[in-house]
N, C-alpha and C positions, 0 to 999 in steps of 0.2 A: 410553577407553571412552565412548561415546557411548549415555546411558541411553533416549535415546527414537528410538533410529536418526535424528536428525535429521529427521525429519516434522514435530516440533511448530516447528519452529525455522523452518522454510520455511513452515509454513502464517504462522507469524507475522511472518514478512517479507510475504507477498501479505496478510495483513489489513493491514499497516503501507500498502503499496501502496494498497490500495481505502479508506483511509480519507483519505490523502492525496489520490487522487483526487476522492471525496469531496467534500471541500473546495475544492476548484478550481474542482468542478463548482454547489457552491453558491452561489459564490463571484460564477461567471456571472453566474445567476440571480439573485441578490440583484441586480447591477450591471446589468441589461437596459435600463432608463432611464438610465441614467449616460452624457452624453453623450463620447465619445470614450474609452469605456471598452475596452480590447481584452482578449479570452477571454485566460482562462490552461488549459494543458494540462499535463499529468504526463506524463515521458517515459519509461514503461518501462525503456527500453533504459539510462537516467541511472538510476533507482532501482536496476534490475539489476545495474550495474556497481557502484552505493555498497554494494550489500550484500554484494558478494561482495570487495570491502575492507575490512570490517566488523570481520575480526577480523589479527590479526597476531602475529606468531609471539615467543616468548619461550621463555626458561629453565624447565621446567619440571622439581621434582622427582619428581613422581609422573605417570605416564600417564592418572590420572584427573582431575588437576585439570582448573579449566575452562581456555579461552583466552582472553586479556583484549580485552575488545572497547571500539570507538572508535566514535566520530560522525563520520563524514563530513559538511562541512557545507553542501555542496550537495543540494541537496532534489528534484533534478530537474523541478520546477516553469518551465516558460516561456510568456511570453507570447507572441502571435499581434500582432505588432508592423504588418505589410502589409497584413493582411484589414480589409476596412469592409464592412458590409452596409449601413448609413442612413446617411442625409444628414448626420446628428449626430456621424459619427465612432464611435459603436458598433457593435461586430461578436458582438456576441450574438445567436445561432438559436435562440430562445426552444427549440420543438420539436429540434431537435438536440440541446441540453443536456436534455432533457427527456425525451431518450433513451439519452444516454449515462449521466444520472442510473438509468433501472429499469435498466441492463444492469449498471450497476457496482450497484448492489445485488443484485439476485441474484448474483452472483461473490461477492459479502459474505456473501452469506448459505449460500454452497455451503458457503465456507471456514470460517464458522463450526460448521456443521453436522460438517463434517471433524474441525474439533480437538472438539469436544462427543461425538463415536462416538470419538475418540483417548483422549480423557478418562474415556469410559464404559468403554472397555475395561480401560485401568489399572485400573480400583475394579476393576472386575468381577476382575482377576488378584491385586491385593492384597487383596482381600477372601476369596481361594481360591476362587472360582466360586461362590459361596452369593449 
């Protein structure tokens, strides 16, 4: 039995997603004068597959326990090894990261908004509607 229909479970894999991205994406930025520094990206499709290995099957006595979950310890994290934009061997687009930075914050912010209205609703049901 699965107490929150798996909602809160998948929102909290895409915040785990946007906050890694996140970082990648600051990560840029901070490194923009870094000569022959190359971008790092988050690969969806790599995060997607580690989550959905995340957990693995065992002996369970009761159909309610949980199931034991693992770290995969690839992060889907890669760097942009070919790309140069300057002369110095850096391929940082100041403006490109500078936009995948507000697009990955609003997605941050949808999803937080989501589990916050998932959250409110529990009280609101455990509380008996008062």
């Amino acid at each position: 039995m699965d107490l929150f229909g798996g909602t809160i479970s998948s929102l909290e894999k895409g915040l785990s997603y946007a906050t890694l991205k996140n970082k990648a994406i600051t990560q840029n930025i901070a490194n923009v004068d870094t000569p022959n520094y190359k971008t790092k990206e988050v690969s969806f499709k790599d995060v997607l597959n580690n989550a959905k290995q995340a957990t693995i099957p065992a002996y369970r006595t009761d159909a309610r326990h949980y199931d034991f979950k693992i770290n995969i310890g690839s992060s889907g994290v890669y760097s942009n090894e070919n790309f140069r934009s300057r002369a110095n061997g850096n391929a940082v687009n100041m403006d490109a990261e500078q936009a995948k930075l507000a697009e990955n914050t609003i997605y941050y912010n949808a999803l937080i908004d989501r589990v916050s209205s998932k959250f409110s609703t529990l009280n609101n049901v455990v509380k008996g509607g008062r």
